[in-house]
N, C-alpha and C positions, 0 to 999 in steps of 0.2 A: 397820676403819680409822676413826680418830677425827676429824671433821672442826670445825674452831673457828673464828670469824669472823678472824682471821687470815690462816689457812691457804688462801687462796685459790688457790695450785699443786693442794694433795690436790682441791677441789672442781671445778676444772678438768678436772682428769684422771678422772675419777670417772663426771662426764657426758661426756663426751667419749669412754671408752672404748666398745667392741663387749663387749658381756657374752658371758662364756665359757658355751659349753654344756655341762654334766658329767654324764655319766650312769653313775650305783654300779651294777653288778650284782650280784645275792646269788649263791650256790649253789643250786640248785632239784632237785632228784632231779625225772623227767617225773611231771608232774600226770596227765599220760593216764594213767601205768601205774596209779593206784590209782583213776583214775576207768575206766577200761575193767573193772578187775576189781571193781569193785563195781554196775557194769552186767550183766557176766557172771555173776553169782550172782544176781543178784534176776531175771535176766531169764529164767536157765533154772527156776531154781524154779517163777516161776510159768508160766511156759512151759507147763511138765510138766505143771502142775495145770489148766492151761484146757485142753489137751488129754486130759483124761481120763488121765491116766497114773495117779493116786492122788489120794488124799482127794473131800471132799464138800461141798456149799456152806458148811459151817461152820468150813474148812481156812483160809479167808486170817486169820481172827480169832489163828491158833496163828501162820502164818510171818509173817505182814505184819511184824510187830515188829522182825524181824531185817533183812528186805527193809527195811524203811522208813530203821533206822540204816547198815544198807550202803553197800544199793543207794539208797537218798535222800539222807541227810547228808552221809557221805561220797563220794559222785561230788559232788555240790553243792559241797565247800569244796574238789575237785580242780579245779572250775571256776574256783573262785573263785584259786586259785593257778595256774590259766591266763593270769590278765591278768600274774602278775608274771615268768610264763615268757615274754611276749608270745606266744603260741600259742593264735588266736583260734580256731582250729577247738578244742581242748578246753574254752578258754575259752564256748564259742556251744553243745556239744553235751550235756557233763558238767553245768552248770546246768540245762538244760532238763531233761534225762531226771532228775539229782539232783531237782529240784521235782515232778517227774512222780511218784517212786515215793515223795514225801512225801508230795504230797496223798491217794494211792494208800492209804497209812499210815494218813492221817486218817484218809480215809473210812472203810478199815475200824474203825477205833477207834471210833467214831460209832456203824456199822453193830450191832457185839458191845455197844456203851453203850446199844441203841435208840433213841438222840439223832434216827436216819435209819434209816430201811427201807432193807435188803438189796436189792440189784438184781441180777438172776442178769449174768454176764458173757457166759450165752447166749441173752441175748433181747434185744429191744429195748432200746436204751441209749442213745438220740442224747444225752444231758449229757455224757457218757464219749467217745460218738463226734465229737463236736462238737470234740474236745481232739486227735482224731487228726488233723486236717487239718493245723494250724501243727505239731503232729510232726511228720508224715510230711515236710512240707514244707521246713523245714528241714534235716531228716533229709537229704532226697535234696542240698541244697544242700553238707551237709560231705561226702556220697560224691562229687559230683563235685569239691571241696577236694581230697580224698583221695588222689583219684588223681596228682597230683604226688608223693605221701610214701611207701605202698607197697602191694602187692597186698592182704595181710592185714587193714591197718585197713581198705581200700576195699571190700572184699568185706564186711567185718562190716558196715558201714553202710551199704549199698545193699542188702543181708539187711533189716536193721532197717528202713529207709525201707519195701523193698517189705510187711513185715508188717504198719508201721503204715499204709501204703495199704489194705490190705484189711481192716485192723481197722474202716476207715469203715463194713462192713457191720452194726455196730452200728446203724446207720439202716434196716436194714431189719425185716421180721418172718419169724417162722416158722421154717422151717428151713435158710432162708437163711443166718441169722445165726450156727449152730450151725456151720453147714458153711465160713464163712468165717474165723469165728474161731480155728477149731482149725486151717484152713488158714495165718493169721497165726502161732499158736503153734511152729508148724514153723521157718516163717522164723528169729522170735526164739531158737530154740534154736540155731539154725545161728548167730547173728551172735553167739550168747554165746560158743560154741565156736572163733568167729574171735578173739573179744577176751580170752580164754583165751589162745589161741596167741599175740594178741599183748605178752600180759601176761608170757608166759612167756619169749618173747624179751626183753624187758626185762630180770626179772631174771638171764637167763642171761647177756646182754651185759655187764652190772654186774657179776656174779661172776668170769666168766673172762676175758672184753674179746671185743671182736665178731666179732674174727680166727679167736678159739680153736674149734677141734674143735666141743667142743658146741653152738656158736650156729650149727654149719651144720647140726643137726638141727633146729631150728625156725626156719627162714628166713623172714621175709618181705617180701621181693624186692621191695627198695626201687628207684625208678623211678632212673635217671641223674641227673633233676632234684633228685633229695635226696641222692644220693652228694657231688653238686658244692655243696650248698647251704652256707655259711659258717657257721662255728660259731654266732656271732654275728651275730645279724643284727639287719637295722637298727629303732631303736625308731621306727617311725612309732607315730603319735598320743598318744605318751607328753607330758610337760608341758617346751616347751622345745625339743622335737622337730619340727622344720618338713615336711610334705608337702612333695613339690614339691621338696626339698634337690638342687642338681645331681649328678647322677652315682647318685641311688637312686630315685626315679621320677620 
């Protein structure tokens, strides 16, 4: 609206109105699903490999590469399209572990460039383990998030929290740290195999609708609180958007 020393109605009204709040939403397919499944692949691989299941200290130099683009970039930019699904639990978990399995990535590039000496993953390692505490920590803060949404995500990250809690045995020596780490590897295999199933229900929901046949073979048994949850929900902290709004908290 054009306003001219004139026009002193338009400039009246102008200041005088309540500005409208408008918020566009886009289309968003779930960020979790391509951040759960690129957690799930990097996390069982190396899973496998810290518990002895195959290869030898010179293995992460061959997979990291693929873990690093997966499992790091992409869960990282499913985070990052967290914020515009508003869904702060993918937004807060898929960044973290996305940057977790980039640095991950570095290091070994570093490690195979001689840039940085090799650190066995069964010995002492407090640099490494120093980084499980804020995982593990918030880790446990989205399993209990979780539990409001459903069985399957909640279980895969209270998996994942309880194995980065005993990964802190990196702080110790001997063959403590052998024995707790492989103990961690277990968990991580379990919570990949959660977020497998939940990846799966994802696309199965999309291809047939939630109703259908096939989505009641991989269920996970979403709580009441998210049966009833609105499609739409409301954008707190977006720009424009008031806390506090009456009637939403």
């Amino acid at each position: 609206m054009a306003l001219r020393d004139g026009n002193r109605q338009k400039l009246e009204t102008l200041l005088n109105e309540t500005p409208e709040v408008r918020i566009v939403l886009k289309p968003y397919a779930p960020p979790a699903a391509l951040g759960l499944a690129g957690f799930a692949s990097s996390t069982f691989i190396t899973s496998m490999w810290i518990a002895g299941w195959w290869g030898n200290g010179d293995s992460p130099g061959v997979f990291f590469p693929f873990v690093m683009m997966f499992g790091g970039l992409a869960q990282f930019l499913a985070g990052m399209w967290g914020f515009v699904a508003r869904d702060t639990l993918v937004t807060v978990i898929n960044t973290m572990w996305g940057s977790f399995w980039l640095s991950q990535g570095i290091l070994y590039y570093l490690n195979a460039a001689g840039t940085v000496p090799p650190q066995s993953i069964h010995a002492h390692f407090p640099e490494l383990a120093a980084w499980f505490i804020p995982l593990a920590a918030f880790t446990w803060s989205g399993a209990i998030a979780a539990l409001v949404r459903d069985a399957i995500l909640a279980c895969c990250l209270f998996c994942l929290a309880i194995g980065s809690t005993i990964a802190c045995c990196l702080f110790a020596y001997g063959d403590a740290v052998e024995r707790g780490i492989k103990a961690a590897a277990y968990f991580w295999m379990l919570s990949s195999l959660l977020a497998w199933w939940r990846v799966t229900n994802y696309l199965i929901e999309e291809g047939y609708g939630p109703k259908s046949t096939a989505a009641r073979f991989v269920p996970v048994f979403r709580t009441k609180h998210e049966q009833h949850a609105p499609l739409v929900v409301p954008g707190l902290g977006e720009p424009g958007v008031k806390r506090g709004m009456p009637g939403v908290i």
